[in-house]
N, C-alpha and C positions, 0 to 999 in steps of 0.2 A: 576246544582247542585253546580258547582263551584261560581259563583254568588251569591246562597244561603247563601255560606259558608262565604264569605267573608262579609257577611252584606246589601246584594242589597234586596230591596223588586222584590217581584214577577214582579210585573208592570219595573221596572226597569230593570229585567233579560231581559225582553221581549225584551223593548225598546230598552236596548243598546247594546245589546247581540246578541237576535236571528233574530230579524228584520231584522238586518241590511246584516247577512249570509245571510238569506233569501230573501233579494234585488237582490244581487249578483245572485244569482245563477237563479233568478227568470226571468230576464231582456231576454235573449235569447229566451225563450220560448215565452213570449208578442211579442217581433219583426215576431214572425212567426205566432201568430195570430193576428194582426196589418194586417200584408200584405192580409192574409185569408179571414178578414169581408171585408178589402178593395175590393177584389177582386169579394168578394160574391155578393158585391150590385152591381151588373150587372145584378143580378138575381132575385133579391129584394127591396124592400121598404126599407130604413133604416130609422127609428124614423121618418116617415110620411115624408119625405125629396121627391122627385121625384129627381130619379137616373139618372145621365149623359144620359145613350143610349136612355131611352124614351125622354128625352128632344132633344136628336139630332134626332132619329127618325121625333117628330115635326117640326127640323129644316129642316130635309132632306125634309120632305114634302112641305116646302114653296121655297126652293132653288132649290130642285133635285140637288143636289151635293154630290153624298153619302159619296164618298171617302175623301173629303177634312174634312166631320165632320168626321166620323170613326176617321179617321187618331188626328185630334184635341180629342177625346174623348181618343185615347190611349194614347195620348201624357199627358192629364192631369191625368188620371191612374197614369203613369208612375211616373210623379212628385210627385203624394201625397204620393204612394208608397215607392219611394227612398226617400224623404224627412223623412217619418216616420219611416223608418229601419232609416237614417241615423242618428236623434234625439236618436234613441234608441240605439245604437250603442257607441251614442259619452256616454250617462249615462254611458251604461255598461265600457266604456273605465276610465271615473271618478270614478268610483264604484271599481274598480277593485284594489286586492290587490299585492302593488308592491312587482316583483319578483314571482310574484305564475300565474305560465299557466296553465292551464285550458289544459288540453290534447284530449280532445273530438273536440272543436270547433278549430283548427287554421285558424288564417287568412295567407294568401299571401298574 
């Protein structure tokens, strides 16, 4: 309303207004589903991809080394997982307005 008031068009309230609240606050909840689909497709197809464990599965069957793939199959988990909370992380760190914490989420 205040927007309104002062002459912005609608599209414009949206744009530079609410959008932008609405990043902010939105970023944390993506990092937790980010980690979630990552973790699901251990379980699943994703977008017709063939997922890590059945492709080490295939590898185990040609090597019999189960552990040393597992172990390589958690490890690249592990990376795409901390790589994609940590992109999401560094936004929300850019995004974020100076002097206002957030009292729900603290980091140590």
């Amino acid at each position: 309303m205040a927007a309104r008031a002062i002459g912005m068009s609608k599209f414009k309230a949206i744009r530079h207004i609410i959008l932008p609240q609405a990043l902010r606050l939105s970023i944390p909840p993506w990092s937790n589903e980010y980690s979630s689909v990552l973790k699901d497709t251990s379980l699943a197809y994703a977008v017709g991809v063939i997922e890590l464990v059945r492709q080490g599965r295939y590898i185990i069957a040609r090597t019999f080394e189960p552990m040393l793939i597992y172990i390589i199959i958690a490890f690249i988990y592990f990376l795409l997982t901390y790589a994609g909370n940590r992109l999401l992380g560094l936004l929300e760190e850019k995004v974020a307005i100076p002097g206002y914490e957030r009292r729900l989420t603290r980091r140590v």
